[in-house]
C-alpha positions, -999 to +999 in steps of 0.1 A: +578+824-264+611+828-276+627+854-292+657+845-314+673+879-330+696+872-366+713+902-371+738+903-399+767+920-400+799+922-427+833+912-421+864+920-444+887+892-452+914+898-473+900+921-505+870+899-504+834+908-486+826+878-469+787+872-451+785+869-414+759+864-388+759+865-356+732+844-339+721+855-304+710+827-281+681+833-260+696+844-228+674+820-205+645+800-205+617+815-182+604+793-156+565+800-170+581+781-203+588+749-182+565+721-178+564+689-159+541+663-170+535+630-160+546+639-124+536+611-097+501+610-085+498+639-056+532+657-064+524+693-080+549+706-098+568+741-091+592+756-111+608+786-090+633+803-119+639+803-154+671+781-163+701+805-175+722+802-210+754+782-202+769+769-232+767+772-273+784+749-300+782+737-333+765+702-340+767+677-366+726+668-375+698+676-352+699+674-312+688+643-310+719+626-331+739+640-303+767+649-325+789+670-309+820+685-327+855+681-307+877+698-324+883+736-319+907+761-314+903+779-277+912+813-267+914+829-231+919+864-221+910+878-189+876+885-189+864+862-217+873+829-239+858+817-271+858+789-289+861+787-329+850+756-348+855+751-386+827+733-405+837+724-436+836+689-449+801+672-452+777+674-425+747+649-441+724+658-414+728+695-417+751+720-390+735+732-361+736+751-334+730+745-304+722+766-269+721+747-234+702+760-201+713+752-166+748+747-152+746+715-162+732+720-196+700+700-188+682+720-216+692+726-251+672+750-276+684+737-314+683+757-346+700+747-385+726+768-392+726+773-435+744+745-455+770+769-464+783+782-427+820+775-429+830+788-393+814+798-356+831+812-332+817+815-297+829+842-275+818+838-237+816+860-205+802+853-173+769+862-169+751+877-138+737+851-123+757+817-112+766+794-141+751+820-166+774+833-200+767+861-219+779+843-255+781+858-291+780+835-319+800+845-351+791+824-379+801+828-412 
């Protein structure tokens, strides 16, 4: 079972208060989670490790629309880089984020992000085990 944490936090823009959360991705998927059905006859399935957090981004509709967003602003220091993504205009099929597991993403976990999110930044570090980040998500 997963646990996702919301935690909200404030941010001052300006004179005005403005709502922020920051949405925590699960940090990996453990290999007890993962299932393989409809395997060949006489092949049993093993999985040996749990599949590590690699990437986070904004969507247009659910994970299955496959609507990836292209156009953000980037930011590298030394140890970390982030990504921040303006969502305003219409999003019919909602905004949402979404998390993908293994270095090639071959996993994503999905969540809606509220109608009214204007802005996410994502903030990455490398993580501790190979192709893992460590990723904060700013949305507000």
């Amino acid at each position: 079972m997963f646990i996702e944490r919301l935690m909200c936090a404030s941010l001052i823009a300006s004179p005005l208060l403005v709502s922020a959360a920051t949405l925590q991705c699960p940090a990996l998927i453990p290999a007890s989670a993962i299932q393989l059905s409809d395997t060949e006859a006489d092949w049993l399935p093993h999985v040996a490790s749990p599949l590590y957090l690699h990437a986070a981004a904004p969507m247009s509709g659910p994970p299955e629309m496959k609507g990836d967003l292209a156009d953000f602003k980037a930011s590298r220091s030394k140890k970390e880089w982030s990504y921040t993504y303006a969502l305003e205009g219409t999003f019919p099929n909602g905004k949402w984020l979404q998390c993908t597991y293994g270095e090639r993403n071959q996993v994503t976990l999905s969540r809606r992000l509220p109608d009214d999110t204007q802005e996410c930044k994502f903030t990455y570090r490398k993580g501790a085990k190979a192709g893992q980040h460590d990723i904060t998500t700013l949305c507000r």
